[in-house]
N, C-alpha and C positions, 0 to 999 in steps of 0.2 A: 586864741588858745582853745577855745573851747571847740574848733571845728578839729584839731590834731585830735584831741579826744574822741570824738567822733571816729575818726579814720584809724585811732591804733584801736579803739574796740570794735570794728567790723576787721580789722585784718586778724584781731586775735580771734575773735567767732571764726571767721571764713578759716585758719590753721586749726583751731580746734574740730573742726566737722571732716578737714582734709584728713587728720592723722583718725578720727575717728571711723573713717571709712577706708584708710589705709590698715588699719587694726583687724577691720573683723573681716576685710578680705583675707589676709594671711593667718587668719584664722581660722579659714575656712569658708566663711560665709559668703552666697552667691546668690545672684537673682532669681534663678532659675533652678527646680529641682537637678536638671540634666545636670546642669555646671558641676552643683554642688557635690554630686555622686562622681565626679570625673578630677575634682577638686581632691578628694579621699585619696589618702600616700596609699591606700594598699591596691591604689587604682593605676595603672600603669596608661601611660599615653597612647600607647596600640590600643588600648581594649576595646571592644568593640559591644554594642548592645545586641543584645537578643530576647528580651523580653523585659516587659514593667510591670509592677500593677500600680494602681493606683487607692488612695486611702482617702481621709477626709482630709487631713495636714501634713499626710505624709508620702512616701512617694518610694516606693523599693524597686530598684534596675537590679537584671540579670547581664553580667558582664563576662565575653568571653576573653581571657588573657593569656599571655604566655603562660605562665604556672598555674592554670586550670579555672576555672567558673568562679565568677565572685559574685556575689549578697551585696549589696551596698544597698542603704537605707538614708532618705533625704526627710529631713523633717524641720518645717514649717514654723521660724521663731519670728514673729512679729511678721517683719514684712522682706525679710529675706529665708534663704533656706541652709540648712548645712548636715552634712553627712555626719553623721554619729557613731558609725558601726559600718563593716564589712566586716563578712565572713567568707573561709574557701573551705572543702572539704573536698578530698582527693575520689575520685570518682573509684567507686567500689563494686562490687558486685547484690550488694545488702539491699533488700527490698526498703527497707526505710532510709529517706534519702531527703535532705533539705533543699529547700526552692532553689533551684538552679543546680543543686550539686549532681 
């Protein structure tokens, strides 16, 4: 009796850790900053990089896509990463202009 007890609480640990890394993948969260900026819906699967910089926890890509230059911003939650923001702005002629745009 006592070893079934055993075995159904490592199989509910081992489903609990499954759906909990099942979870914050579709929620975005990735091992790597790159993923996680490529993870981002307003990041289209063409895009392509063209510059990064880098921070202390955080990690901002220049992305070029079919509907113009994207911002995306990876930042560092525990020990994975997840995009929080992208931005686009239509390329203009205006001397003041945001990183990438």
């Amino acid at each position: 009796m006592r070893v079934v007890f055993k075995r159904r609480t490592l199989i509910t640990i081992v489903l609990l850790i499954a759906l909990g890394i099942l979870l914050s993948y579709s929620s975005g969260y990735r091992f790597s900053p790159y993923e996680a900026a490529m993870a981002h819906f307003d990041v289209d699967k063409s895009a392509t990089e063209f510059g990064d910089v880098n921070f202390q926890l955080s990690r901002v890509y220049l992305f070029n896509t079919p509907n113009g230059p994207r911002t995306v911003i990876a930042i560092k939650e525990g020990l994975l990463w997840r995009a929080h923001a992208a931005s686009r702005f239509p390329k203009s002629s205006d001397r003041l202009r945001q990183l990438g745009g």
